[in-house]
C-alpha positions, -999 to 999 in steps of 0.1 A, spaced: 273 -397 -445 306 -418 -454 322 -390 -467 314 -371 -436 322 -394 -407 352 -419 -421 368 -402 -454 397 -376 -447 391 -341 -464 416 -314 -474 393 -278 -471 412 -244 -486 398 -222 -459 408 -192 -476 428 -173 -507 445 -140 -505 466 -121 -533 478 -91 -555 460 -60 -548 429 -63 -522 425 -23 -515 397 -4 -530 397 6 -564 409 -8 -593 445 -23 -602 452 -36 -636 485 -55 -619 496 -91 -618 501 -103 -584 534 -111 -570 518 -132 -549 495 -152 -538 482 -170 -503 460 -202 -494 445 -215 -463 439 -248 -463 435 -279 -432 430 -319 -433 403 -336 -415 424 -369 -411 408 -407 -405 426 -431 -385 456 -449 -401 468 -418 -416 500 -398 -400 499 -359 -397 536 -349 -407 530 -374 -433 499 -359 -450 515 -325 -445 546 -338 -466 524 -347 -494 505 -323 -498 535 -301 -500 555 -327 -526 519 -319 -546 518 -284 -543 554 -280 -551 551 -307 -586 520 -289 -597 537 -250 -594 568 -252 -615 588 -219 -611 569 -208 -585 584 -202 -551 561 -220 -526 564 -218 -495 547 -230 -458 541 -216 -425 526 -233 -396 520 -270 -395 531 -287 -363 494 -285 -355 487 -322 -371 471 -344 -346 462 -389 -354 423 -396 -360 403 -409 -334 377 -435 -339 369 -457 -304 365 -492 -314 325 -498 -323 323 -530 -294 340 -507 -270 318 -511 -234 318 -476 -232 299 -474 -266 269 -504 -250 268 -485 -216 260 -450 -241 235 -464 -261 218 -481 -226 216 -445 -207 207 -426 -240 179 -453 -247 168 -446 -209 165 -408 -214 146 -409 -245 125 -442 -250 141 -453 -280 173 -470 -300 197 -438 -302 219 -433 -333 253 -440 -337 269 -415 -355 309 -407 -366 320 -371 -366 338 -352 -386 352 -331 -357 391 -334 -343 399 -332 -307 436 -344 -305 434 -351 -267 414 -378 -275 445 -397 -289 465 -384 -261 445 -399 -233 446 -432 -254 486 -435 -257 492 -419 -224 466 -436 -201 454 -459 -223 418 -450 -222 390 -444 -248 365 -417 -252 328 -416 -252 311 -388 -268 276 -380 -260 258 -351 -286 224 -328 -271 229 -305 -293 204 -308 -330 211 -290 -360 197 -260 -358 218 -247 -325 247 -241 -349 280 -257 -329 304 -230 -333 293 -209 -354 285 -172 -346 249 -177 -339 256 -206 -314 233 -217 -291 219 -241 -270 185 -250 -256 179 -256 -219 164 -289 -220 190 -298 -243 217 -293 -207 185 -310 -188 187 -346 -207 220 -344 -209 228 -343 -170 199 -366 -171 217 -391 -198 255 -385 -179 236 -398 -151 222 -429 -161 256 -436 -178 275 -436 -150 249 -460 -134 250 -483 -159 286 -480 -164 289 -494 -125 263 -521 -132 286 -530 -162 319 -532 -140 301 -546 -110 287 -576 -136 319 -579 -153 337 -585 -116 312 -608 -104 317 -628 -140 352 -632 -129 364 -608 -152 
């Protein structure tokens, strides 16, 4: 589970090259094509992983012409910090829905906006999962279960509340 929620990861997505039609070809490529993308963990800088793996790429293929497109598409990890009030108020409206101690979990996921709203507005994100396993997030077969949207609302709910009771305690606290 470390390696999937706080380790970065570089994935080749895909490889493409020399003759793909039908039939047989007894040629040697002229070329060749790879894929690949960077799940990043905080501390590390986009443009600066991209530069590296290209400084690698271009060592390990001498006379070779290589060659990148794309890019600019790099966004910072986002982790919100583990004490974060957000993060108590979550586990207190999640424990409410379901009668026990939920999980905390990392994710593997990137959603750049995340950082955004941090540097811009300074303000974290809480993420709340209802979806299990089997519903497939993004894959072609996604799906997701009814009562799965029904404790959610229900959970949102009882966040919000305790989210008030949080502020209202911390104002009457003096702080």
């Amino acid at each position: 589970m470390e390696r999937q929620w706080y380790r970065p990861t570089l994935e080749l997505n895909g490889l493409w090259g020399g003759y793909t039609g039908q039939g047989v070809k007894t040629v040697l490529p002229s070329e060749a094509h790879a894929k690949i993308t960077c799940r990043l963990v905080p501390g590390q800088d986009p443009d600066r992983v991209r530069e590296r793996i290209q400084d690698h790429l271009r060592l390990h293929a001498p006379g070779v012409t290589v060659t990148f497109k794309g890019g600019g598409h790099g966004a910072p990890a986002y982790r919100i910090p583990p004490e974060h009030v957000g993060l108590r108020v979550a586990r207190e409206a999640l424990r409410s829905v379901y009668g026990q101690e939920p999980l905390m979990v990392g994710m593997g996921g990137s959603i750049p906006i995340c950082d955004t709203f941090r540097e811009a507005l300074g303000m974290d994100t809480v993420f709340f999962s209802f979806a299990v396993g089997d519903e497939n997030i993004h894959a072609p077969n996604e799906f997701f279960r009814l009562t799965r949207f029904q404790e959610g609302a229900q959970a949102w709910s009882a966040y919000f509340g305790a989210l008030a009771r949080s502020r209202d305690s911390v104002a009457t606290a003096g702080g």
